[in-house]
DOVEXKE-295893 format. One record per residue (C-alpha): residue in three letters; z, x, y. Coordinates in pm, whole numbers, plus 32768, in hexadecimal, padded with zeros to 4 digits. Layout:
N
alaZXY;...
% end
This chain:
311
unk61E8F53EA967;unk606BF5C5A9E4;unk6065F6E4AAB0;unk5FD8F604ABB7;unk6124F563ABF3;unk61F7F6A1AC48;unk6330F6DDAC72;unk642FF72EAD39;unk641EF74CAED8;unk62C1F69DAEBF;unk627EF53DAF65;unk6152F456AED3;unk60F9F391B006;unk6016F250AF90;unk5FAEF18BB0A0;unk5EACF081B101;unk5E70EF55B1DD;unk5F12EDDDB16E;unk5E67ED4EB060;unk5DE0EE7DAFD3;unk5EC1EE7EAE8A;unk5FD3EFB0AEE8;unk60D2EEEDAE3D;unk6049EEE2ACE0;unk5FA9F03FACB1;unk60FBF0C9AD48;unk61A4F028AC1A;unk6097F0A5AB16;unk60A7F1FCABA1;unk6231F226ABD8;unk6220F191AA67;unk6135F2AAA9CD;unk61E3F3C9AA65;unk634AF352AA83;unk6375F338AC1F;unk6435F27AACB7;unk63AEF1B3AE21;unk6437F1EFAF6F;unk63AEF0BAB02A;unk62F3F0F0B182;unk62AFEFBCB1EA;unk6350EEF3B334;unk63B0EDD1B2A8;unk644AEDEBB14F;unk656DEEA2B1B8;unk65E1ED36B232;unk66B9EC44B137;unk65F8EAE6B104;unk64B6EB2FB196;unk642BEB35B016;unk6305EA46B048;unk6255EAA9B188;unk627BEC3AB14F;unk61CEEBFEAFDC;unk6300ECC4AFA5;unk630BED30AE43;unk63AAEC3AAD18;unk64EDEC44AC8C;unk641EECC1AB29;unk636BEDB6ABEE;unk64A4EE55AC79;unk6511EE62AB3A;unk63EBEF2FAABC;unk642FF03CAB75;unk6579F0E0AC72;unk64E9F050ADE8;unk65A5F0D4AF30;unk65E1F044B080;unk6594EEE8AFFB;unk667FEDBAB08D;unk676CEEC6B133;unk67C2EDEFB288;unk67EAEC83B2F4;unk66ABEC20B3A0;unk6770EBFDB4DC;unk67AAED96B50D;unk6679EE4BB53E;unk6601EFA0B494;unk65ABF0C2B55E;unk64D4F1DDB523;unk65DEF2F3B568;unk66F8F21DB458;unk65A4F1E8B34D;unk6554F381B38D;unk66D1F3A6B335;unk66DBF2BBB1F8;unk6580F305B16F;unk65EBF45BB170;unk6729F439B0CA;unk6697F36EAFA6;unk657FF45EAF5E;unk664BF588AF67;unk6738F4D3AE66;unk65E5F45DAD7A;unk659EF5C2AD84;unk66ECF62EAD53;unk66C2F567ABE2;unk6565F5F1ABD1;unk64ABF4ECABF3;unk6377F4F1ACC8;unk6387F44DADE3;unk6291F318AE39;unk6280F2BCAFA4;unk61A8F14DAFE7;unk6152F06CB108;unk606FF046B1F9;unk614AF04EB33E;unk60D5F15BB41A;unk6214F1D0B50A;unk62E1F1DDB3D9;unk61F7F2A7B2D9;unk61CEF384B428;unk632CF3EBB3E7;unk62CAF4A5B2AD;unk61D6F587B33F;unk6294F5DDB4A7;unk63C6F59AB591;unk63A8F410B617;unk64FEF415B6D7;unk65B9F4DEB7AC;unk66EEF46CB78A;unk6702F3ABB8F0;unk67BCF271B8C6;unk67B3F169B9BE;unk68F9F0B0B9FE;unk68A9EF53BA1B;unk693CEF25BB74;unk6815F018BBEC;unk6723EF41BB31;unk67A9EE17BBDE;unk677FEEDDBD2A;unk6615EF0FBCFD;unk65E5EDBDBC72;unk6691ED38BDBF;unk6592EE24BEA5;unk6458EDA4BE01;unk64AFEC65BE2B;unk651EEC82BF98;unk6464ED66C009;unk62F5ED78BF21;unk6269EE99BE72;unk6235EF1EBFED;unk63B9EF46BFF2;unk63E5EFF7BE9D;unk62C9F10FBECD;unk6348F141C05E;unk64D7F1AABFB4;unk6422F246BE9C;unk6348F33FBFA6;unk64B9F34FC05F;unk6569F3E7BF23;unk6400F4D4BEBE;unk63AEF59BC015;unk62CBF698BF31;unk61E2F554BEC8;unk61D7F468BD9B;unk60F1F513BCCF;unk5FF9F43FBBF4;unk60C4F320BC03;unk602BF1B5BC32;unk6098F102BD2A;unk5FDEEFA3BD16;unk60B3EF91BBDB;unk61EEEEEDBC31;unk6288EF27BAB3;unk6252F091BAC8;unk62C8F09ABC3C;unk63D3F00CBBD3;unk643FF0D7BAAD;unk6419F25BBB8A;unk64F3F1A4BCC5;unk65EDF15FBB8C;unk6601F2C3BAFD;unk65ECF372BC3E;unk6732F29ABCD7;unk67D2F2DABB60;unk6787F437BB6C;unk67BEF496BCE1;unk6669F572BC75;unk6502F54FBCEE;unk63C7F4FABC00;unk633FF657BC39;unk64B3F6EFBBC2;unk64F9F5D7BAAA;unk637BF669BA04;unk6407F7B0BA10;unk6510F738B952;unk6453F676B85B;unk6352F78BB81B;unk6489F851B777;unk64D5F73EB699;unk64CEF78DB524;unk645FF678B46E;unk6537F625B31A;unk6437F680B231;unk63E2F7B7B2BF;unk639FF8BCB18E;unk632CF79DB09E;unk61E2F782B00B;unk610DF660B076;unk600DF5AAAF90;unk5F7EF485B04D;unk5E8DF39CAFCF;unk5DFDF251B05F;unk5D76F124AF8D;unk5C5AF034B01E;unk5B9EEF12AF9F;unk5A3DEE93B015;unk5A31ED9CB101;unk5A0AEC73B04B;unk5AE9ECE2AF55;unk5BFDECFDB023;unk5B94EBC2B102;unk5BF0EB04AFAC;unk5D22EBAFAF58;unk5D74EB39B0E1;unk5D26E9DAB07C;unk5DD8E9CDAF53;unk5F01EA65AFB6;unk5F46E976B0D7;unk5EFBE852AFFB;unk5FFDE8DBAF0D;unk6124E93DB01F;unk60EFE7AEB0CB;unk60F0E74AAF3C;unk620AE804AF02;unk62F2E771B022;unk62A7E83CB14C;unk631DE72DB237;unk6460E706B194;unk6486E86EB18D;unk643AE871B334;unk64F1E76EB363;unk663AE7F7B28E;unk65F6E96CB34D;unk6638E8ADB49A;unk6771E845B469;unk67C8E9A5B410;unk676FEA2BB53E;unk6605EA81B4FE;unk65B8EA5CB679;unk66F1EB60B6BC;unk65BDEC63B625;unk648FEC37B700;unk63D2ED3FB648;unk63F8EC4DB50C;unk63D8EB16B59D;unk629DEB75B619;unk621EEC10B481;unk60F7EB77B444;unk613FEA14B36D;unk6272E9F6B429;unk6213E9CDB57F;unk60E3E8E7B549;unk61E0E82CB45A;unk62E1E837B567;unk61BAE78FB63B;unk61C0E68AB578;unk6323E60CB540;unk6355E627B6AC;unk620EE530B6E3;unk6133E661B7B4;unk6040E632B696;unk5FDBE52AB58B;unk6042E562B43F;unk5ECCE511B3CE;unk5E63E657B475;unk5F69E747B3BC;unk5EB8E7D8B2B7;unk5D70E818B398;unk5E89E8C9B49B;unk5EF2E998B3A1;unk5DCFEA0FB30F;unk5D2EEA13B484;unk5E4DEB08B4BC;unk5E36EBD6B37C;unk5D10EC13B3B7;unk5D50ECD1B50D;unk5E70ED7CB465;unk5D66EE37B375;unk5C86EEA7B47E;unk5DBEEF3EB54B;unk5E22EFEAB40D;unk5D13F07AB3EB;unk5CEFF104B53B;unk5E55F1A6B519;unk5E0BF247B3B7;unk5CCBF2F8B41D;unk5D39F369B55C;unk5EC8F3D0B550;unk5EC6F42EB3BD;unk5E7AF587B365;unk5D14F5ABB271;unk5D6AF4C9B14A;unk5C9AF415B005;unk5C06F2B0B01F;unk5C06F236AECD;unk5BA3F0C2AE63;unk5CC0F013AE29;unk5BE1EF3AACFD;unk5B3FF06CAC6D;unk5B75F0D9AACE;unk5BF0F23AAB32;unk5CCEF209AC8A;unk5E26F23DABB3;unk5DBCF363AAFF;unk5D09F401AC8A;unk5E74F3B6AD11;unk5F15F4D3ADDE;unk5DFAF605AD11;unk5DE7F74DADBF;
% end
């Protein structure tokens, strides 16, 4: 093992946008220096959505120990609070066998939750969900911000209230928590994040634009090659739709389009890549402006493995 790699209550955060090739230099690095990958990414955690997530192959599994892969039916969604709690749990046990640990994905609210607090701990009972589901609809996003003043007399803060999901989501946790906005970010600015005390080595891989405009094209002709229809369709009558946040991953929805006749299957791949495509730019966005100061290396250059995670 290098003395890049480290050891013990270190995390190796590799991230990236889609397409940019995380998945193989994760595998050549955990290879080199014996780690073992935590996986940060939204989608794999879910059992048979293989083809659409690019989810790593059987082989590559098998090349090196990957956690939090296929962990829940695709009908029960992942939260960042239970990913905090699991992610932590299986790095402290790679460490534990002193291994380093090699964090990869480019999902931004769940690598968040290895550099500070994402949850509070507030859990909202579905029947209060339904409640403010119930008010939108009856009464508009007029309704929902008039009970939401009602229950905050000191103000709502920087809240935005043309947004009906996030609206939605404070008049939830404030009913849950019999506690204002103002008193629940008290609260959460007192929350110590799991990985408090660990060191952090973050590194982001890019590719130029053509580059990775190619790797875009190939890799949707390769998932609709590979059976990415059959896959949607199978995920469906598993309860796919139970999980809007993967329902609506990109592949799946504009496949979902498609079998349920809101879009010609001619126009899938173009979709796809059409929606890629505005994936990337929003991923970039996030990593420059909510990541700490990090290296952009070139995914396709002769030295990114041996740059990796350097001082």
């Amino acid at each position: 093992m290098s003395p890049a790699a480290g050891s013990g209550r270190t995390l190796h955060l590799l991230t990236g946008c889609t397409a940019a090739g995380k998945t193989e230099l994760a595998l050549r690095w955990a290879e080199l220096h014996g780690a073992e990958i935590v996986s940060c990414d939204s989608l794999l955690f879910y059992r048979g959505m293989d083809i659409g997530t690019a989810k790593p192959s059987r082989e590559e599994l098998r090349r090196v120990p990957h956690h939090l892969v296929d962990i829940r039916d695709v009908r029960d969604p992942m939260n960042a609070a239970t990913y905090a709690s699991l992610a932590h749990a299986a790095a402290c046990a790679i460490a534990e066998r002193g291994r380093p640990v090699l964090v990869v994905g480019g999902s931004g609210f769940y690598l968040k939750s290895f550099l500070a607090p994402v949850a509070d701990g507030v859990e909202v009972p579905d029947g209060v969900r339904s409640r403010v589901a119930a008010l939108l609809e009856t009464s508009g996003l007029p309704g929902a911000v008039e009970l939401l003043r009602s229950l905050n007399p000191g103000g709502l803060g920087p809240l935005d209230l043309d947004n009906p999901r996030r609206v939605a989501s404070a008049l939830g946790r404030c009913l849950a928590s019999g506690r204002t906005l103002a008193e629940l970010s008290e609260a959460f600015s007192r929350v110590v994040h799991p990985f408090a005390g660990w060191e952090v080595r973050l590194a982001r891989v890019e590719r130029p634009a053509a580059e990775l405009e190619e790797r875009i094209r190939a890799r949707t002709e390769a998932m609709l090659g590979a059976g990415l229809v059959s896959e949607v369709s199978r995920l469906l009558e598993h309860g796919l739709l139970e999980n809007p946040s993967a329902a609506r991953a990109i592949g799946y929805r504009e496949t979902i389009d498609v079998l349920q006749g809101r879009a010609a299957p001619e126009g899938l791949a173009g979709a796809i890549r059409r929606d890629t495509r505005a994936l990337v730019k929003k991923q970039r966005t996030w990593f420059r402006t909510q990541l700490p100061a990090h290296p952009v290396l070139d995914a396709s250059g002769p030295e990114v493995l041996g740059r990796l995670f350097l001082r």
